[in-house]
C-alpha positions as a printed Julia matrix, in Angstrom:
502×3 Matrix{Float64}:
   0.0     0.0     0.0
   1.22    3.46   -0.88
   1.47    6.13    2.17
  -0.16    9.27    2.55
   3.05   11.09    1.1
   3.43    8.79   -1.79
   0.13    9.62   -2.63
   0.47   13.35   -2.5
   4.0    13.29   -4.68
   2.35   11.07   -7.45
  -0.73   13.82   -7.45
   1.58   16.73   -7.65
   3.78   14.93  -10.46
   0.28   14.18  -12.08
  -0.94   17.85  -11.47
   1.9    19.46  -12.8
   2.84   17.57  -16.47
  -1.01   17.81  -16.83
  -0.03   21.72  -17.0
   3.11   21.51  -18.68
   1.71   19.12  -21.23
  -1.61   22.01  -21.38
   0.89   24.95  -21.9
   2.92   23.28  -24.45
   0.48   22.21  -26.8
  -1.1    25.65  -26.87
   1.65   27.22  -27.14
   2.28   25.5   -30.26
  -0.44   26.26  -32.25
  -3.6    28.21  -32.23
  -5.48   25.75  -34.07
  -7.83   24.05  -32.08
  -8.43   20.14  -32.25
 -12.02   18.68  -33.49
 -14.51   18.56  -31.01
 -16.07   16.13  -28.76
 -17.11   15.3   -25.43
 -16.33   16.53  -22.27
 -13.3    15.14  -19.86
 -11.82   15.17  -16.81
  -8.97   16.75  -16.65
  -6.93   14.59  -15.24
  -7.81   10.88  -16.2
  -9.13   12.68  -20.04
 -12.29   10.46  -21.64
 -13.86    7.15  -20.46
 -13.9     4.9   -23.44
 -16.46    1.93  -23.07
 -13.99   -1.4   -23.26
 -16.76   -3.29  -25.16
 -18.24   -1.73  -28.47
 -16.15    1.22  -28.42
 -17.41    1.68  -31.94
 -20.74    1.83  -31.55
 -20.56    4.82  -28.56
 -18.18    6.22  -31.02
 -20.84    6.42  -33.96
 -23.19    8.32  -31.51
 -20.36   11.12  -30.76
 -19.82   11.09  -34.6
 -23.36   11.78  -34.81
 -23.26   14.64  -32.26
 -19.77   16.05  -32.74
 -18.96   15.74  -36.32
 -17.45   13.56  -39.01
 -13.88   14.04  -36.75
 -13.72   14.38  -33.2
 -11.13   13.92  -30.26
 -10.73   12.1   -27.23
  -7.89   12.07  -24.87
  -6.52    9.4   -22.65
  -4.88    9.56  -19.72
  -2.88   12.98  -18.95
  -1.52   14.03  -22.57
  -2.76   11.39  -25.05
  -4.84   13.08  -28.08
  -7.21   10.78  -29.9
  -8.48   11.68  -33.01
 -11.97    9.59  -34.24
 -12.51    9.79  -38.44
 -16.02    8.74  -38.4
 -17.18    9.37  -41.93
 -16.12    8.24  -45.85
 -15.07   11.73  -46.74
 -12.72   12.83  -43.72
 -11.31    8.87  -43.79
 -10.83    9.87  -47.46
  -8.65   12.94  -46.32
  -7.55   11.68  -43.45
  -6.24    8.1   -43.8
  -5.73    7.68  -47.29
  -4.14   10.97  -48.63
  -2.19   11.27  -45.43
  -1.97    7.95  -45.64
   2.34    8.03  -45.32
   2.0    10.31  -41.79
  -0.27    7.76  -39.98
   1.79    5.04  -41.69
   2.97    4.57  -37.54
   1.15    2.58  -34.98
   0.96    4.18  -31.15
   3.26    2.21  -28.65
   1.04   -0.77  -27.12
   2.78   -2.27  -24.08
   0.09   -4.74  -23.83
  -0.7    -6.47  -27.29
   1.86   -5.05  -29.13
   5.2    -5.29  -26.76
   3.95   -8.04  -24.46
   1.85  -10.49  -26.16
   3.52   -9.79  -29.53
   7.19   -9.55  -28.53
   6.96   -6.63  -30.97
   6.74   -8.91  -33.8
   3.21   -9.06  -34.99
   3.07   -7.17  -38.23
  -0.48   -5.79  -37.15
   1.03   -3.64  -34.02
   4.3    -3.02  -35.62
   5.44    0.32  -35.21
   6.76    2.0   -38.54
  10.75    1.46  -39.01
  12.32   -1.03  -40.04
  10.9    -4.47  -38.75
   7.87   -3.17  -39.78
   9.35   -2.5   -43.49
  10.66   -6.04  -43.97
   7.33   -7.89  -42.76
   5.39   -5.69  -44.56
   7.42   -6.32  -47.9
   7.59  -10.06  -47.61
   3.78  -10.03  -47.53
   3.7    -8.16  -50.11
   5.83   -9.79  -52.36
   3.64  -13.16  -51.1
   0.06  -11.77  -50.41
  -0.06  -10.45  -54.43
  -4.17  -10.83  -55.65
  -2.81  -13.42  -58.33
  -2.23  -15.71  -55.47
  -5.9   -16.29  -55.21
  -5.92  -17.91  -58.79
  -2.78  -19.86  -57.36
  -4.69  -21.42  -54.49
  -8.18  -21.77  -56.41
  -8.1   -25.58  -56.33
  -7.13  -25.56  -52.34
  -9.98  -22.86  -51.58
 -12.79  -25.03  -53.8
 -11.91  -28.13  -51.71
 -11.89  -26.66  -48.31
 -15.32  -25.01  -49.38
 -16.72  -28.3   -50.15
 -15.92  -29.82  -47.51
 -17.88  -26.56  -45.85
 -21.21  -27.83  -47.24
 -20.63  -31.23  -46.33
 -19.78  -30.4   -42.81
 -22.94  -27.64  -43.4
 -25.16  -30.64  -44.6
 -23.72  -33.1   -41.88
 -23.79  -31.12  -38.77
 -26.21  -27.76  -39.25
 -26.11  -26.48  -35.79
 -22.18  -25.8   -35.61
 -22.3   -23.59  -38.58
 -19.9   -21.34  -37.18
 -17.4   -23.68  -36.18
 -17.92  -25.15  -39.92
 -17.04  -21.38  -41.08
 -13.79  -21.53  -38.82
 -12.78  -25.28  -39.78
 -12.81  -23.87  -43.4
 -10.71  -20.68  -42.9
  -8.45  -21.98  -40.41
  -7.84  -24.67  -43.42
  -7.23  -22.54  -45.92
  -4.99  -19.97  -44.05
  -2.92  -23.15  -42.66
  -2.54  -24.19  -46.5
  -1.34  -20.79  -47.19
   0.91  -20.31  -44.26
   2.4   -23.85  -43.85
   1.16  -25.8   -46.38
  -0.99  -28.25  -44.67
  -4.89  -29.26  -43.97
  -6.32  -29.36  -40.36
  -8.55  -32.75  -40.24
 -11.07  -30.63  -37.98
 -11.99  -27.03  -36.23
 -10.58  -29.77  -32.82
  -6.98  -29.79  -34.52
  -5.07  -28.66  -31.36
  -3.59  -26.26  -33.38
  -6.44  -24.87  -34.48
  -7.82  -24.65  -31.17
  -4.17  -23.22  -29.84
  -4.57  -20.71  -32.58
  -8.23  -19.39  -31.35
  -7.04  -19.1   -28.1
  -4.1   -17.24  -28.98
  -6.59  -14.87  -31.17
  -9.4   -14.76  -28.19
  -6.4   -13.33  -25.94
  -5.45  -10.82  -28.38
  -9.31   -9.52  -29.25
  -9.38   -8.51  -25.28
  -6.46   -7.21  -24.98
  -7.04   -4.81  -27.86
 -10.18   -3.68  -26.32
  -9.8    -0.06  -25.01
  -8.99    0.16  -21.17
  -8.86   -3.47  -20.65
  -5.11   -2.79  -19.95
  -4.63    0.43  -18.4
  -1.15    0.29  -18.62
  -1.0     1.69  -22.29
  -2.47    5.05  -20.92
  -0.22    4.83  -17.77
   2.92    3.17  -18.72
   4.53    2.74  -14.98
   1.78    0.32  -14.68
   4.94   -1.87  -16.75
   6.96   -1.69  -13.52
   4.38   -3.58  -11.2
   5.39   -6.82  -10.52
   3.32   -9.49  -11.65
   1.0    -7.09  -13.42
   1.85   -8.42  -17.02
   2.36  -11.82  -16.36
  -1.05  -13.19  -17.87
   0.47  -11.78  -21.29
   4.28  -12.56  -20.49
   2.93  -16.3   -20.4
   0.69  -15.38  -23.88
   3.34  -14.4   -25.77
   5.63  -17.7   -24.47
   2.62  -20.09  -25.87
   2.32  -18.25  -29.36
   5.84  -17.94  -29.8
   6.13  -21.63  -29.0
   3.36  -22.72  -31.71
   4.38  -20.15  -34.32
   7.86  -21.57  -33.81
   7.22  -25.35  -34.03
   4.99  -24.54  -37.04
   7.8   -23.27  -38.93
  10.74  -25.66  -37.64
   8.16  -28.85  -39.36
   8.37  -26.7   -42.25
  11.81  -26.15  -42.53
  12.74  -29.95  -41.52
  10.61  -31.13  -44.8
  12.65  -28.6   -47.05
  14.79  -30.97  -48.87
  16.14  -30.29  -52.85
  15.16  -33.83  -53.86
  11.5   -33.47  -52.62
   8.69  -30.77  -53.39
   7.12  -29.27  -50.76
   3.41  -27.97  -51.37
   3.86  -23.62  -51.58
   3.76  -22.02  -48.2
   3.95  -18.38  -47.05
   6.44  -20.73  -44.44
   8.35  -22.35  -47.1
   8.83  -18.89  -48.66
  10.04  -17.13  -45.86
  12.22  -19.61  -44.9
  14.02  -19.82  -48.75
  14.14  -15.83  -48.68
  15.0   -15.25  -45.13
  18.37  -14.26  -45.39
  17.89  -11.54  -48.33
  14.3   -10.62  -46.0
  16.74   -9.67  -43.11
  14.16  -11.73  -40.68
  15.14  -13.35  -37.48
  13.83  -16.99  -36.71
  11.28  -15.48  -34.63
  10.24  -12.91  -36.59
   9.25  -15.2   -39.31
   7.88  -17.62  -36.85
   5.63  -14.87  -36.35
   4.82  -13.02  -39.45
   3.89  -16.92  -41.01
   1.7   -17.5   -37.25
   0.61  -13.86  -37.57
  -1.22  -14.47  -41.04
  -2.32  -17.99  -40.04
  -4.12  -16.44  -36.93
  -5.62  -13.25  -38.5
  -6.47  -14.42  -41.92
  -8.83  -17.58  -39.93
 -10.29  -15.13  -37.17
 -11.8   -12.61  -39.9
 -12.75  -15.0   -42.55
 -14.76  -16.95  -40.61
 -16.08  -14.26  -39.25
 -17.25  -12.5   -42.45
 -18.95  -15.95  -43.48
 -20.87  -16.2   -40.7
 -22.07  -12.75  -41.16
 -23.14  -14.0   -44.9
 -25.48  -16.37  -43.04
 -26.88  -14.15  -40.61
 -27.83  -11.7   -43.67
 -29.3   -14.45  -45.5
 -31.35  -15.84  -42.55
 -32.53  -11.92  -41.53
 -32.97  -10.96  -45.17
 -34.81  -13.36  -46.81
 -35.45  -11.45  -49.79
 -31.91  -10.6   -51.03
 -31.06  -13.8   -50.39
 -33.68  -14.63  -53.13
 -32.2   -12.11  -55.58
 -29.01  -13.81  -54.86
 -30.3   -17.09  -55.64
 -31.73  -15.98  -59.09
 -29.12  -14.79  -60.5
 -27.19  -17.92  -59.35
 -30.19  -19.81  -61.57
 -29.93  -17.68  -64.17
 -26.46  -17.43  -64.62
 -25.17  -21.02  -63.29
 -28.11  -23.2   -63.0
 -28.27  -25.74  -60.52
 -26.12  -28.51  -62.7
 -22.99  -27.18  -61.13
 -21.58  -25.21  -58.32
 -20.3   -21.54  -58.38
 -16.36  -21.37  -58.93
 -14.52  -18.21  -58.22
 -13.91  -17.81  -61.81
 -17.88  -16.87  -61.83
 -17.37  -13.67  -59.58
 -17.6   -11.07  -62.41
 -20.51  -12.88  -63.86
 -22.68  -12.61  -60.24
 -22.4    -9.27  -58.92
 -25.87   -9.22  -57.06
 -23.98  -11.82  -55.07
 -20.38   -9.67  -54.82
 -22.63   -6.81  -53.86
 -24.45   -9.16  -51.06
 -20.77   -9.42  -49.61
 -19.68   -5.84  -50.23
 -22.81   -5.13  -48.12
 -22.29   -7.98  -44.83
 -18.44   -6.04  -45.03
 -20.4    -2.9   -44.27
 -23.12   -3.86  -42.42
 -21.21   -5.62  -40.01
 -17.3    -5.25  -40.26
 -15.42   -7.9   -38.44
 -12.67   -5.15  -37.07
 -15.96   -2.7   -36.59
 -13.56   -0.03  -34.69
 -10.63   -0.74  -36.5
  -7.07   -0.22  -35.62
  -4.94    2.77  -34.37
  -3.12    4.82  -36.28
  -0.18    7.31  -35.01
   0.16   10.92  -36.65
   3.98   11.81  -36.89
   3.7    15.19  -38.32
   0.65   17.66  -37.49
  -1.95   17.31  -40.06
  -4.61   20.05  -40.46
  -8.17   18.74  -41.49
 -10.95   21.4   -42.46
  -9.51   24.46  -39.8
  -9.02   21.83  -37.27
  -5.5    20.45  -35.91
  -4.53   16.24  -35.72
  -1.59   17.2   -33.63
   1.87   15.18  -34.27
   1.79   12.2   -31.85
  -1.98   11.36  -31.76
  -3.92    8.48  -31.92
  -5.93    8.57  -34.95
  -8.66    5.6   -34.87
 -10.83    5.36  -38.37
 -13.67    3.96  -36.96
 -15.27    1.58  -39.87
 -18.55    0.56  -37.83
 -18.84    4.33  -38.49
 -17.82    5.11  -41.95
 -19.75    2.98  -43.25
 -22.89    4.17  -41.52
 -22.09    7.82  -43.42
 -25.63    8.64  -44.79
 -24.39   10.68  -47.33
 -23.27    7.92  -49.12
 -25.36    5.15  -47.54
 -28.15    5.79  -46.97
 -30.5     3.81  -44.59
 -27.1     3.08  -43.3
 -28.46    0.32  -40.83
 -30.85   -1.3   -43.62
 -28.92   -4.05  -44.98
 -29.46   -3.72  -49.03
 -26.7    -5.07  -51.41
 -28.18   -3.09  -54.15
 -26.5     0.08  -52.79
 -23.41   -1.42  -54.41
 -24.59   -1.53  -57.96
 -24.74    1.05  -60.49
 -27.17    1.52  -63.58
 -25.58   -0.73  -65.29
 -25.92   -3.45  -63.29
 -22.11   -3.92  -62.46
 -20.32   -3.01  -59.19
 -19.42    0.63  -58.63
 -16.12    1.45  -58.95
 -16.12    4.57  -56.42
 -17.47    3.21  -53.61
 -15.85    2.06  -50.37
 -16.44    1.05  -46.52
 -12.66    0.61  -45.79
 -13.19   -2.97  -44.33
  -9.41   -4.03  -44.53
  -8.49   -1.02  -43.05
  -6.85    2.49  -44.25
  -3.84    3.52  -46.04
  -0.59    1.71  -45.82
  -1.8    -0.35  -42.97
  -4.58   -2.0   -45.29
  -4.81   -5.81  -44.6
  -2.2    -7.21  -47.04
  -4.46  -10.39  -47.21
  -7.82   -8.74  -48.0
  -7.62  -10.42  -51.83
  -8.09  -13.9   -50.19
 -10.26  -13.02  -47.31
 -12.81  -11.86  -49.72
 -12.59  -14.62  -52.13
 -13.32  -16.88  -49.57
 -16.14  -14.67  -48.45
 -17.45  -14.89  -52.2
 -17.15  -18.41  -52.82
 -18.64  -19.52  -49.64
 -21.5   -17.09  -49.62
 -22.27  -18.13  -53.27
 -22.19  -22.15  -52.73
 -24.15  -21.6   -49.55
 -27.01  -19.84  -51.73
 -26.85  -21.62  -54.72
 -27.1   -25.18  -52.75
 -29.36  -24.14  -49.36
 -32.19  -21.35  -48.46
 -31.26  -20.11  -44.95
 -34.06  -19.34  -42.26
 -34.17  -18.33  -39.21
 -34.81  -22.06  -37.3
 -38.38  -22.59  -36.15
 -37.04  -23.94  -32.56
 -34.37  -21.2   -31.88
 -34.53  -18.16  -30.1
 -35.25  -14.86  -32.77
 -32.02  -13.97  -34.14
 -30.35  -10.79  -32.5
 -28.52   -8.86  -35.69
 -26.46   -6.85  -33.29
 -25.49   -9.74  -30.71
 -21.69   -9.96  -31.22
 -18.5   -10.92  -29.42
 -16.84   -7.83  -28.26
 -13.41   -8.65  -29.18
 -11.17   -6.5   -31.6
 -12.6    -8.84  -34.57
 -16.01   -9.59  -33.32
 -18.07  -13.11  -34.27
 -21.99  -13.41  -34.37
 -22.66  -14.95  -31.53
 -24.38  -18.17  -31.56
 -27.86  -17.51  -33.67
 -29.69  -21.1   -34.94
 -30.81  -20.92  -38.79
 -32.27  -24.02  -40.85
 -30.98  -25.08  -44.08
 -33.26  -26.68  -46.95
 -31.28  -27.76  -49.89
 -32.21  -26.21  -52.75
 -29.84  -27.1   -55.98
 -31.23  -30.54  -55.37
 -34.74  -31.78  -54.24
 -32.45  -33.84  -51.43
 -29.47  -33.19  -48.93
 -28.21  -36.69  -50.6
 -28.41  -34.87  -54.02
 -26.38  -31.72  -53.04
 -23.68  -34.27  -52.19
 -24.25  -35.89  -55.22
 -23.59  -31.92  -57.29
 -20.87  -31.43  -55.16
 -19.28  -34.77  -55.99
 -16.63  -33.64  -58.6
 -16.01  -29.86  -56.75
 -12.52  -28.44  -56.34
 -10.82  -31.98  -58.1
């Protein structure tokens, strides 16, 4: 326990930088920051730790299309809450909020500083990037077409076999895929213990990345208490350990005289040297993908079904031009995209109407940037808060009415010009976005085309806005009922499906 004195020096040290912090940043420039709600004035704004995003839409709504925050003593946060500001803000100044704010907890502690997501601009943060980026290229969806088909059908088998664990069928089939692309192998099952080590791993980091759940990123000190950070200390130690093994049974099948299935793994591993990656650091960026690339995917296909289910008359507009344009001989490829865009735009529209990273991730200014008379000062956390810029009525309007047509222009083709930001903003855009949304397609078409989706008749009534509130949130549990519909029979679906993906 502190003593009375202690007490008094820490609230005089706290008193006085408040001030010196105050008189400095007015000093430096008469331009005042974006409005918002009122604070105390010494522990700054209370951010809600669960569905930040949505309180944040309401102070959008009252404040403005950009409004501040601050944390702690000195911390400045600036919210972009519509298209047009994100358009100004985080994509044309896209190379000053390039830079992530220091995160003790998730970034430093749980990440070892290594996962790409939290990396702070400089160098580390250069080579992941660019090894993604030389990997991650959209042609790499045509390269793993035959690998996303099968996992897909073995979606609606599991779909057909087990209806009630939809959702776990969603993140069998994405934690497949993204182990195919990272290491080059298939789970047998969502109870692969390294699936299930991988969810934890990702349930740990969608807390910690909640705002306020670790205080110490507003009050660093809170570093120096023993046994404060252990829970993430002993995080980090089981991720690295996976991420680590993962590679290592990658690397020990690397041989000249045999060919190894392609890997983001076996890639890394063959470039390391010219990548200027540590062991770990690959370790991580391959585990990093693995784990990020399953959580949202899943995520976004469950979505597809709880839009379908609530909706039941876009799913039919789906499913008609899915007759008219593929019949119910055979099953939607991705090679069909351009030829269904009523189904595209029912994806572009569950991205919108419920974004898996709804608040999306934190930005760090590192010059001053002046927006519309008002000042982003150098230093600040600036948060583009998707849940919110996609709810912009000026360019969506019924923003909470789910309606794919939105996304479709007079010719009957997807617009061009039109945006929600899903995979993020600017130079911190998810470098896997190309095969997160193919697998979003082609699992939201072959769901259609071979089921209709209602809500069940012995569930509860489905709750559109019940979600986890992690950093990537899930649907939670909701109960729907699928008929099968390309065939008279489950049996014949199987039968359609026979030949899929071979």
């Amino acid at each position: 326990m502190l003593d009375a004195q202690a007490v008094a020096v820490i609230t005089l040290a706290a008193v006085l930088t408040y001030f010196i912090h105050k008189k400095l940043t007015t000093s430096r420039s008469s331009i005042p920051l974006p409005p918002g709600p009122p604070r105390h004035w010494l522990f700054g704004n209370s951010i809600p730790p669960a569905f930040a995003y949505r309180k944040f839409e309401e102070w959008t709504q009252e404040y403005g299309p950009v409004f501040s925050l601050r944390q702690g003593l000195s911390t400045n946060v600036i919210v972009i809450g519509r298209l047009q500001a994100a358009i100004d803000i985080m994509e044309k100044e896209g190379s000053v909020l390039a830079d992530r704010p220091v995160s003790i907890s998730a970034g430093e502690t749980l990440s070892g500083g290594m996962r790409v997501l939290l990396t702070p601009f400089g160098e580390r943060f250069k080579k992941m990037r660019r090894a993604l980026h030389a990997h991650l290229q959209p042609k790499l969806v045509t390269q793993y077409a035959p690998t996303l088909m099968r996992s897909a059908k073995q979606h609606i088998l599991d779909l057909i076999n087990d209806p009630d664990c939809h959702q776990n069928h969603a993140k069998r089939y994405s934690a497949g895929v993204v182990m195919a692309l990272a290491y080059g192998t298939v789970p047998d099952s969502y109870d692969d213990p390294d699936v299930q080590a991988v969810i934890r791993c990702l349930t740990r980091l969608g807390v910690t990345l909640r705002p306020g759940v670790w205080r110490v990123d507003i009050y660093p000190w809170l570093r120096y208490v023993p046994g404060y950070l252990r829970e993430l200390q002993e995080g980090h130690r089981e991720e690295l350990g996976l991420f680590r093994r993962r590679l290592l049974e990658v690397q020990a099948q690397m041989d000249p005289n045999l060919e190894l299935p392609p890997s983001f793994g076996k890639y890394l591993l063959e470039q390391q040297a010219s990548l200027g990656l540590s062991f770990d650091e690959t370790s991580y960026l391959a585990g990093s993908m693995f784990g990020a690339g399953s959580d949202t995917t899943a995520s976004g296909i469950s979505v597809g079904v709880l839009a379908a289910a609530c909706y039941p008359e876009e799913q039919k507009r789906v499913q008609e031009e899915l007759d008219a344009v593929i019949g119910r001989s055979r099953a939607p490829t991705l090679a069909d995209q351009s030829l269904l865009p009523r189904t595209h735009a029912f994806v572009l529209e569950t991205f919108r109407w419920r974004p898996v990273t709804a608040g999306g991730f934190a930005h760090k200014a590192t010059r001053d940037i002046i927006w519309q008379n008002y000042l982003i000062p150098k230093g600040s956390t600036v948060i583009g808060n998707v849940w919110s810029v996609g709810r912009d009525p000026a360019f969506f309007p019924e923003p909470e009415r789910f309606n794919p047509s939105r996304w479709i222009n007079e010719e009957g083709q997807i617009k061009e010009d039109l945006k929600s930001f899903t995979f993020g903003f600017g130079r911190r855009v998810c470098p896997g976005q190309h095969m997160a949304s193919a697998s979003v397609f082609l699992n939201t078409a072959l769901i259609q085309w071979a089921f209709s989706i209602a809500p069940h008749p012995d569930g509860p009534v489905i709750d559109e806005l019940a979600f986890t509130e992690s950093a990537n949130t899930h649907p939670m549990p909701f109960r729907v009922k699928f008929e099968p519909r390309a065939a008279k029979t489950m049996e014949g679906v199987v039968e359609l499906m026979d030949d899929y993906g071979l």
